[in-house]
BAGU-274770 format. One record per atom (N, C-alpha, C, CB): residue in one letter; x, y, z; residue number from 1. Coordinates in nm, 3 decimals, padded with zeros to 5 digits. Glycine has a CB too. Layout:
BEGIN
{'a' {X Y Z} NUM}
...
// end
This chain:
BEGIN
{'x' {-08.920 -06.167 -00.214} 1}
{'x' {-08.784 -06.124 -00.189} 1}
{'x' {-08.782 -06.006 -00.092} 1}
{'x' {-08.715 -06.088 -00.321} 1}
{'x' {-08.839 -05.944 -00.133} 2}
{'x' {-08.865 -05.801 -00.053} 2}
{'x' {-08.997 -05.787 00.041} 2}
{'x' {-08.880 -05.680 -00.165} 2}
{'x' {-09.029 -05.760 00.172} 3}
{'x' {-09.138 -05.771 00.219} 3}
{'x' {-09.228 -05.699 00.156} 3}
{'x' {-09.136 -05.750 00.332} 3}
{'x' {-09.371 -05.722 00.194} 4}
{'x' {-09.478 -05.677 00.107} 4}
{'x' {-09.588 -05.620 00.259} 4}
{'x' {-09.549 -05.834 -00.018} 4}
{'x' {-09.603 -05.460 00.239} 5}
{'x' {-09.708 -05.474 00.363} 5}
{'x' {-09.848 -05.527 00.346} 5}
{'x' {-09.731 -05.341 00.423} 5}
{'x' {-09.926 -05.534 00.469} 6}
{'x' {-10.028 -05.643 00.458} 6}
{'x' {-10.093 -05.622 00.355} 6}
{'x' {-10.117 -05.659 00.561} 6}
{'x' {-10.139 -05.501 00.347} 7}
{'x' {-10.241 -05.431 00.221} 7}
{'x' {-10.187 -05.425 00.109} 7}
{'x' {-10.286 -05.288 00.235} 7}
{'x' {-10.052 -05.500 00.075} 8}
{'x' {-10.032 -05.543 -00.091} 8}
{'x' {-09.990 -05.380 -00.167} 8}
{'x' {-10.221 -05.623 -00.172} 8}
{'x' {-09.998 -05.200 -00.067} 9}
{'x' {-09.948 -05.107 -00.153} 9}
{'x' {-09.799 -05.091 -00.183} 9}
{'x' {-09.991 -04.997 -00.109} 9}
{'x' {-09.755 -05.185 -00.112} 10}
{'x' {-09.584 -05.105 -00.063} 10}
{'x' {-09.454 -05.284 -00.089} 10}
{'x' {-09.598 -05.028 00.217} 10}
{'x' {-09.321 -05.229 -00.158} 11}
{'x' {-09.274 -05.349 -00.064} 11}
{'x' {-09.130 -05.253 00.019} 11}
{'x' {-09.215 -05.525 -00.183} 11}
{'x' {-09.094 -05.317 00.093} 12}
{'x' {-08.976 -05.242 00.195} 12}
{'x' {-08.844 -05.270 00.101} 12}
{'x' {-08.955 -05.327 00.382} 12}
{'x' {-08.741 -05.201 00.109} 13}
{'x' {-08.657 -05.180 00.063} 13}
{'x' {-08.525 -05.096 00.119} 13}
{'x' {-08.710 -05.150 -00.019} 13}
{'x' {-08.420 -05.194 00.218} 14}
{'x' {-08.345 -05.083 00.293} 14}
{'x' {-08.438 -04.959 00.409} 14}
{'x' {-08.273 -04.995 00.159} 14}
{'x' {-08.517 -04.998 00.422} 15}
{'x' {-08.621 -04.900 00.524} 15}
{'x' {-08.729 -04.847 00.440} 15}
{'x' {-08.542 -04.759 00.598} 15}
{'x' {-08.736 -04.786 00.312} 16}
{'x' {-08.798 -04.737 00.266} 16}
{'x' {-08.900 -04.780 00.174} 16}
{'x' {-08.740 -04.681 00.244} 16}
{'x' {-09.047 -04.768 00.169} 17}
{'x' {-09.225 -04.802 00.103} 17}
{'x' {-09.118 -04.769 -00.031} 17}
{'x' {-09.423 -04.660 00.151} 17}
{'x' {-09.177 -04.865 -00.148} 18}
{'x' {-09.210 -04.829 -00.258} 18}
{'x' {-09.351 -04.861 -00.318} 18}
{'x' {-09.119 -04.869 -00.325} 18}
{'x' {-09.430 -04.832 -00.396} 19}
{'x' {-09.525 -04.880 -00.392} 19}
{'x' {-09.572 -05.002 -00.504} 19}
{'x' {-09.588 -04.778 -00.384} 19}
{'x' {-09.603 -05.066 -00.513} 20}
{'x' {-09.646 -05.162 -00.606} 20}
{'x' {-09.694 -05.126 -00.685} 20}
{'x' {-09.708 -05.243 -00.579} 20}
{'x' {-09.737 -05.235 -00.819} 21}
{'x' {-09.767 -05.222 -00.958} 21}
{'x' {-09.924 -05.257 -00.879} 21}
{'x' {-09.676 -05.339 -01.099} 21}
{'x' {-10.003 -05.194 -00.985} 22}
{'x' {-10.117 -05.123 -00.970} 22}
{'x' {-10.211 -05.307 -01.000} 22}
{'x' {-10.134 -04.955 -01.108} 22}
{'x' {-10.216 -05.387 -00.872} 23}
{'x' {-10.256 -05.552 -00.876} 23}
{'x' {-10.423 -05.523 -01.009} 23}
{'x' {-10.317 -05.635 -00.639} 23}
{'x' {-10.481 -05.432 -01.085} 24}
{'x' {-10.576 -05.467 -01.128} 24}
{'x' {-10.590 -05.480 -01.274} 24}
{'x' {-10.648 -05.402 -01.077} 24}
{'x' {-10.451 -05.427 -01.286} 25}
{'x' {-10.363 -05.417 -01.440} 25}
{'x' {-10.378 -05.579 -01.498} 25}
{'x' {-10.156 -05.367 -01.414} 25}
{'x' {-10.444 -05.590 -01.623} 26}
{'x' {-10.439 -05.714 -01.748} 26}
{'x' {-10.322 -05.782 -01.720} 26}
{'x' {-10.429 -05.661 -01.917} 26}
{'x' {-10.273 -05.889 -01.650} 27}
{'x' {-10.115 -05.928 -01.757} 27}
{'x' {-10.093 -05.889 -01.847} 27}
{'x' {-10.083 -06.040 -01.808} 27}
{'x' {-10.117 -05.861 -01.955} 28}
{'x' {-10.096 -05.799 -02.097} 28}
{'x' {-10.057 -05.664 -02.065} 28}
{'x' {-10.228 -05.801 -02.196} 28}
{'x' {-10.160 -05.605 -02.006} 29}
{'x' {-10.100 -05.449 -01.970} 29}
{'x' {-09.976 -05.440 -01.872} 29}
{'x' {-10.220 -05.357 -01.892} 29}
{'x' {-10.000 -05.517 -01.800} 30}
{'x' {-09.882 -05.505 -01.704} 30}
{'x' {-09.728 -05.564 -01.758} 30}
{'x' {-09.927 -05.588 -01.570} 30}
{'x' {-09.703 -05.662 -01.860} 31}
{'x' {-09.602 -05.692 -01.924} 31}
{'x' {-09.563 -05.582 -02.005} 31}
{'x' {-09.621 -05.800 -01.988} 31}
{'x' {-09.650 -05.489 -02.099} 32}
{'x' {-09.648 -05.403 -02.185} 32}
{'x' {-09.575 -05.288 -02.087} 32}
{'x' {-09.794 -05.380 -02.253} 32}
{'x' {-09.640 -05.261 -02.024} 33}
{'x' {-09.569 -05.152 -01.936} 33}
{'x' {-09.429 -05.183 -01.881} 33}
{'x' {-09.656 -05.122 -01.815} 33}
{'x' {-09.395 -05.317 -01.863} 34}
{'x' {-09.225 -05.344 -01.802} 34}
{'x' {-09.195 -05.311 -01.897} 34}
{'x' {-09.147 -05.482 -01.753} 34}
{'x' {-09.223 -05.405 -02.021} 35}
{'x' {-09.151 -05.434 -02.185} 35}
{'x' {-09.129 -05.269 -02.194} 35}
{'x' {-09.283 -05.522 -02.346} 35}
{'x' {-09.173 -05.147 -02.157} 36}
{'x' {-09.180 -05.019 -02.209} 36}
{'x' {-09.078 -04.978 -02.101} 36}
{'x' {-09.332 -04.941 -02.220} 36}
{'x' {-09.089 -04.981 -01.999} 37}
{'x' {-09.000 -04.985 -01.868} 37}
{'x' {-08.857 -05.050 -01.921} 37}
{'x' {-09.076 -05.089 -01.735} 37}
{'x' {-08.813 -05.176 -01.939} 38}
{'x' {-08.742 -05.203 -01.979} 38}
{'x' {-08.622 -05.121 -02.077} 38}
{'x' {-08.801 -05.275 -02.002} 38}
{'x' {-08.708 -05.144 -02.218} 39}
{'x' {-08.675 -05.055 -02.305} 39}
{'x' {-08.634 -04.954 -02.284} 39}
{'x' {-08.741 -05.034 -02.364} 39}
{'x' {-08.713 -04.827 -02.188} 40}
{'x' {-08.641 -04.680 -02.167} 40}
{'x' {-08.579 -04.673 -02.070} 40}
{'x' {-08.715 -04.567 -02.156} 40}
{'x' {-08.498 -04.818 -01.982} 41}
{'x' {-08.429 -04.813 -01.922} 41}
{'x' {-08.239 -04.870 -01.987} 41}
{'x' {-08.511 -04.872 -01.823} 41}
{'x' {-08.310 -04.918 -02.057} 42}
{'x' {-08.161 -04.943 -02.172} 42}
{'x' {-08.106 -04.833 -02.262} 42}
{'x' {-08.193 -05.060 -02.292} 42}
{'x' {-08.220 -04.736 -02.282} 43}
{'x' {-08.169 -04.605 -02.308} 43}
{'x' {-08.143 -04.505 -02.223} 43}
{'x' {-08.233 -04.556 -02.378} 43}
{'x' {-08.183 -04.508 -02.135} 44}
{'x' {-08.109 -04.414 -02.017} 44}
{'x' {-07.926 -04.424 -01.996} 44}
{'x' {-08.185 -04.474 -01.856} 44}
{'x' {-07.912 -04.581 -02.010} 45}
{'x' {-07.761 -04.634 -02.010} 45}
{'x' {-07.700 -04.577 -02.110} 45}
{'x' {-07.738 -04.784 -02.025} 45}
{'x' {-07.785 -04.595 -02.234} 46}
{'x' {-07.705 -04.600 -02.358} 46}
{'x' {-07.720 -04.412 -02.362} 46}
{'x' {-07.788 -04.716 -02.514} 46}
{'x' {-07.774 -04.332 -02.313} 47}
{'x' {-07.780 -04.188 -02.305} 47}
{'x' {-07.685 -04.131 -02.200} 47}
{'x' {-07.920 -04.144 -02.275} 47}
{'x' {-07.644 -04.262 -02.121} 48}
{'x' {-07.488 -04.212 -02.019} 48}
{'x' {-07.384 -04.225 -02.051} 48}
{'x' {-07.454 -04.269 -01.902} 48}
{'x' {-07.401 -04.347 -02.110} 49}
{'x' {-07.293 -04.342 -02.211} 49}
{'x' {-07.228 -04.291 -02.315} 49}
{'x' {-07.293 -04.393 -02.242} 49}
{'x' {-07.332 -04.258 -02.378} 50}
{'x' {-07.328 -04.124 -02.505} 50}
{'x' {-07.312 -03.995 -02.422} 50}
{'x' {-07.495 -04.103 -02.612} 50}
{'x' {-07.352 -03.955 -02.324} 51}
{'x' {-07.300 -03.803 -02.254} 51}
{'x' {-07.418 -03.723 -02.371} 51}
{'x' {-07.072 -03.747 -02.280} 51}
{'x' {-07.511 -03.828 -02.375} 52}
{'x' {-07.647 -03.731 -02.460} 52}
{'x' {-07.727 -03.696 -02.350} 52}
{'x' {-07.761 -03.822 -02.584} 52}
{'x' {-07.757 -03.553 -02.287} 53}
{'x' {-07.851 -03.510 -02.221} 53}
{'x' {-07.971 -03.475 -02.320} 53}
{'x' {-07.801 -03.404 -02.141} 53}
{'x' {-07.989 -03.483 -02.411} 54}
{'x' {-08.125 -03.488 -02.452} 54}
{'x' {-08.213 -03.630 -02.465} 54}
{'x' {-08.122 -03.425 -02.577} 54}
{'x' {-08.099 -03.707 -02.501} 55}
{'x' {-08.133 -03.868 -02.512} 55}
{'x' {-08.163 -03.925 -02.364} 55}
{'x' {-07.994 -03.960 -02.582} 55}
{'x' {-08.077 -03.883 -02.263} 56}
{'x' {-08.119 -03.914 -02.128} 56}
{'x' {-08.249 -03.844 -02.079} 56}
{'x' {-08.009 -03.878 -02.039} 56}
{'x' {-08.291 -03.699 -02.108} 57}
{'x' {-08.425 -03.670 -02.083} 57}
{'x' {-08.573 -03.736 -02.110} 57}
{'x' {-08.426 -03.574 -02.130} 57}
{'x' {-08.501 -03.783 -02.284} 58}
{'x' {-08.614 -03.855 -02.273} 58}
{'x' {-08.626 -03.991 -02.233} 58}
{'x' {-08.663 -03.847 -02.372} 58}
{'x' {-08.495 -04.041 -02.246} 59}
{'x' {-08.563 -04.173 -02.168} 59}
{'x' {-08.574 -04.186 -02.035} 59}
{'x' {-08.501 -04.288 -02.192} 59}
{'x' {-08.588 -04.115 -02.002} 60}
{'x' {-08.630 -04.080 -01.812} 60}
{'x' {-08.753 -04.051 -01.817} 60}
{'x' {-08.555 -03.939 -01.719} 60}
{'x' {-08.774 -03.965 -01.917} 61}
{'x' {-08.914 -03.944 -01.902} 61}
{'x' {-09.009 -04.033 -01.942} 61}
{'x' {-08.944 -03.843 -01.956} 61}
{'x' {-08.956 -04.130 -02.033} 62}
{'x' {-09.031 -04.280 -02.072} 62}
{'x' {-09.031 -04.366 -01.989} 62}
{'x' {-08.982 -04.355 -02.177} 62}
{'x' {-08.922 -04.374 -01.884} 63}
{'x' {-08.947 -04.445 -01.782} 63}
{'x' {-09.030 -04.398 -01.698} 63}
{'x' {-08.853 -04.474 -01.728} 63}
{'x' {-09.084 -04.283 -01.672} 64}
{'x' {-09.138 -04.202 -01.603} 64}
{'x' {-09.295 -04.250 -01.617} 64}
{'x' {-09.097 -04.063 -01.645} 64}
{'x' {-09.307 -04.256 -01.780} 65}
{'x' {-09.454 -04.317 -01.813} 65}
{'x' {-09.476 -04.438 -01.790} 65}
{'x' {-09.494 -04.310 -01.939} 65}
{'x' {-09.399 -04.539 -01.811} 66}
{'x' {-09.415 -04.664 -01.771} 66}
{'x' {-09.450 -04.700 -01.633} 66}
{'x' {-09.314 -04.720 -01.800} 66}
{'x' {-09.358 -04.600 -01.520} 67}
{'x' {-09.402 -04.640 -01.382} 67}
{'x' {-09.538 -04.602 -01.306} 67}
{'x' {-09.306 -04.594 -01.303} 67}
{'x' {-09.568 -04.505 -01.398} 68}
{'x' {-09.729 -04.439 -01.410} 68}
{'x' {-09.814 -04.536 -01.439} 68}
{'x' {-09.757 -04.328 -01.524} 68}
{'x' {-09.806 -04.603 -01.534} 69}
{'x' {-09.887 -04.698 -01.594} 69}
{'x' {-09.836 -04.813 -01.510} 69}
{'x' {-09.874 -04.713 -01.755} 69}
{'x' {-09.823 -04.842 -01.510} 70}
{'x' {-09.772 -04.966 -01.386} 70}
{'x' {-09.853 -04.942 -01.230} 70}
{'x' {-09.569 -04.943 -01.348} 70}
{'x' {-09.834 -04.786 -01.207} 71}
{'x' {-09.902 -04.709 -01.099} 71}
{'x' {-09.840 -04.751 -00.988} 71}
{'x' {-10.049 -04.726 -01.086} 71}
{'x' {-09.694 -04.736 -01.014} 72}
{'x' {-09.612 -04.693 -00.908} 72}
{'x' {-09.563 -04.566 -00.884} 72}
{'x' {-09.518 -04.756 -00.910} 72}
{'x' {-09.610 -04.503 -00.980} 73}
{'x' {-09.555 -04.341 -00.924} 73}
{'x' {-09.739 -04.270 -01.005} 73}
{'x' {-09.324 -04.254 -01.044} 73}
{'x' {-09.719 -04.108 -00.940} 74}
{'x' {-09.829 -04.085 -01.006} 74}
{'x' {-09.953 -04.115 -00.898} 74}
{'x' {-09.828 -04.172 -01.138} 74}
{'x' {-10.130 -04.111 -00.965} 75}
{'x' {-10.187 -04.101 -00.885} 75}
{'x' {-10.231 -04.263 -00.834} 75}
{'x' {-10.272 -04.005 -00.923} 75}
{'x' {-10.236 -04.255 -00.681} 76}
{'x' {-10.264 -04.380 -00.645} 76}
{'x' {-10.340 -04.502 -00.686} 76}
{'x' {-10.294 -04.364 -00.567} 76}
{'x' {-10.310 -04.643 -00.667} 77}
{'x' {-10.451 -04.665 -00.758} 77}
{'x' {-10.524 -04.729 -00.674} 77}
{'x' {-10.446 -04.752 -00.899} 77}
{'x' {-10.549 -04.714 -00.593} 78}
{'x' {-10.622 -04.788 -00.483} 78}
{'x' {-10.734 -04.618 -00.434} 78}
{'x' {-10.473 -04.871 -00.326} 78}
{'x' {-10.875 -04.663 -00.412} 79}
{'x' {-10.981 -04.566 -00.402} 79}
{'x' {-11.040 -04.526 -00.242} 79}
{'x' {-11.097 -04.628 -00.491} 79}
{'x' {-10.981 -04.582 -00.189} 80}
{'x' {-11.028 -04.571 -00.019} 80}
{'x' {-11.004 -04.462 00.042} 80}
{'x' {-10.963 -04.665 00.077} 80}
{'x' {-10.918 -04.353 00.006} 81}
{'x' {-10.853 -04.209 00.064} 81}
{'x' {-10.737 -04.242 00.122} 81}
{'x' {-10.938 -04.127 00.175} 81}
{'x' {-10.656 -04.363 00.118} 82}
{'x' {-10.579 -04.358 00.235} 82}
{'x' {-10.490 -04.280 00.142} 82}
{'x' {-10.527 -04.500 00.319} 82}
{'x' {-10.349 -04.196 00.216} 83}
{'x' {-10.245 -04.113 00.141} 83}
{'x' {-10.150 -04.228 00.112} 83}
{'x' {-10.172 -03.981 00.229} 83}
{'x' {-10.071 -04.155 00.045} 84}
{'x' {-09.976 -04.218 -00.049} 84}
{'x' {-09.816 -04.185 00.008} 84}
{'x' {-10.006 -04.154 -00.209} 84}
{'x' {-09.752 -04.321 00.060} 85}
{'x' {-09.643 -04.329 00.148} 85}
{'x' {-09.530 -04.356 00.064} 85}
{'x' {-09.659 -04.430 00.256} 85}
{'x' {-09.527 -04.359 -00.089} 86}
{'x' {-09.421 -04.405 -00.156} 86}
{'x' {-09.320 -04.338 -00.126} 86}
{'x' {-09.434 -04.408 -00.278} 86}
{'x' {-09.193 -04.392 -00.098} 87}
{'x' {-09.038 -04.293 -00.075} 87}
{'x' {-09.034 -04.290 00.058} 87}
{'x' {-09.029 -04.117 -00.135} 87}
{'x' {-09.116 -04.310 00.107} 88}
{'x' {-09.128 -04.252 00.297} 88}
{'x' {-09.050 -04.352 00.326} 88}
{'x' {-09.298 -04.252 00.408} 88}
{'x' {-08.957 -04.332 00.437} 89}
{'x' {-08.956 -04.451 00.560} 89}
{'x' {-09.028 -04.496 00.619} 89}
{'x' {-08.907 -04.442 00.649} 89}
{'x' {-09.003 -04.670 00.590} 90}
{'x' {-09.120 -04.737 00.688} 90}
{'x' {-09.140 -04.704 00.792} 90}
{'x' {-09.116 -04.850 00.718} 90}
{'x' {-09.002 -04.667 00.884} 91}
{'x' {-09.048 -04.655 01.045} 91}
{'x' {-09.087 -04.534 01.111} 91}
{'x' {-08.944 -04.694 01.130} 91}
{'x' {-09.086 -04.443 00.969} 92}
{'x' {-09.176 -04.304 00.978} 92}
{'x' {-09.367 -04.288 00.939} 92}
{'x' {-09.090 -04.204 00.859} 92}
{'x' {-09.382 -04.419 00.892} 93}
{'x' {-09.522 -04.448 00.838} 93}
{'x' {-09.580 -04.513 00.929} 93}
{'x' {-09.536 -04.521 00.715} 93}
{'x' {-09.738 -04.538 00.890} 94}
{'x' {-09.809 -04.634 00.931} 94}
{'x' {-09.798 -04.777 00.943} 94}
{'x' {-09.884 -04.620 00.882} 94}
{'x' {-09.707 -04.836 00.899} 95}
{'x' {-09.655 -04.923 00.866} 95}
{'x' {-09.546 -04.972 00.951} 95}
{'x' {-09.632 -04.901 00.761} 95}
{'x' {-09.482 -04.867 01.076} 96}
{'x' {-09.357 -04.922 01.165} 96}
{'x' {-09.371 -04.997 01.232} 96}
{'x' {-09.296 -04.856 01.238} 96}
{'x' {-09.513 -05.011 01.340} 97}
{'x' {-09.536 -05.153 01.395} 97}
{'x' {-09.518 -05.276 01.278} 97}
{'x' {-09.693 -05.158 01.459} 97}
{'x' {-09.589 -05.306 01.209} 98}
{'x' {-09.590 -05.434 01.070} 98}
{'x' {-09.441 -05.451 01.094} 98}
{'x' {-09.640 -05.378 00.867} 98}
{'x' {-09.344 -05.343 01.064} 99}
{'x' {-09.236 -05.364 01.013} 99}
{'x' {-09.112 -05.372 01.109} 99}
{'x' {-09.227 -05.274 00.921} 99}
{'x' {-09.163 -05.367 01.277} 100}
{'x' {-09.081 -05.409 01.329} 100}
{'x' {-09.143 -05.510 01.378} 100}
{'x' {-09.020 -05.337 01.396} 100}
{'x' {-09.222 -05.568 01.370} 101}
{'x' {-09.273 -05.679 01.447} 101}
{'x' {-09.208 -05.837 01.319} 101}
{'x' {-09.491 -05.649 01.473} 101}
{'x' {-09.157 -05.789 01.198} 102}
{'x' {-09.101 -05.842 01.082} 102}
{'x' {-08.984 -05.839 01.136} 102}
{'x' {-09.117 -05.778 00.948} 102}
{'x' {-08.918 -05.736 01.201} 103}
{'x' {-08.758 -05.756 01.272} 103}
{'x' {-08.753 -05.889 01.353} 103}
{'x' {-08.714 -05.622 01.392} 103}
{'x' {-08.810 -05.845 01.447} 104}
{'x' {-08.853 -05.918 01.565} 104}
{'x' {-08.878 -06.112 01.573} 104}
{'x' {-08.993 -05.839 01.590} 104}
{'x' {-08.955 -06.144 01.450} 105}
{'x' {-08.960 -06.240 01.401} 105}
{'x' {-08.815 -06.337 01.376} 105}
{'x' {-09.028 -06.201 01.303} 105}
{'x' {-08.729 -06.249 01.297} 106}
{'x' {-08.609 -06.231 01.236} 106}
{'x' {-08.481 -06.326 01.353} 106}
{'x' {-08.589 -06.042 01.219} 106}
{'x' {-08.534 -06.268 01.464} 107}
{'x' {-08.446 -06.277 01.590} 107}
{'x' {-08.471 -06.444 01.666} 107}
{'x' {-08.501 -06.135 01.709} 107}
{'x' {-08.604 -06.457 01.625} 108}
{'x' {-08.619 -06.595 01.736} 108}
{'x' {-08.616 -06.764 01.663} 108}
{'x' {-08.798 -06.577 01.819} 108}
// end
């Protein structure tokens, strides 16, 4: 749905890298971590709705762990040194040729 750059860290989104779920994660682990994702994202709602700022802290911060464990936020999980472009604009990254030559395609 969303492009994916070549190296599988990132997908594009409105211009901007997010980074992918960490490809070395169990299925098991990696369901466990949405299923947890999920969950402290239905309480974030239900903590806006309530006008509970303590109930919203924490389930932000549970979502917070889940995207860790997933290893979309947090430390990279890939070991090569390259830096970590999550949030960046694509056409501010390494990644702006890939991603206009994906425009470009688009056109013909």
């Amino acid at each position: 749905m969303y492009p994916t750059t070549p190296d599988g860290r990132y997908f594009v989104v409105k211009g901007q890298l997010w980074r992918c779920t960490n490809p070395s994660l169990t299925e098991h682990e990696r369901q466990r971590f949405v299923h947890d994702l999920m969950d402290a994202r239905q309480d974030v709602k239900k903590a806006k709705r309530a006008d509970d700022l303590s109930m919203l802290k924490s389930a932000r911060a549970r979502v917070n762990t889940a995207k860790v464990g997933l290893g979309e936020r947090g430390p990279v999980w890939w070991d090569d040194g390259s830096p970590d472009y999550n949030r960046c604009r694509v056409d501010l990254s390494p990644y702006a040729d890939w991603y206009k030559a994906l425009d470009a395609t688009k056109d013909e």
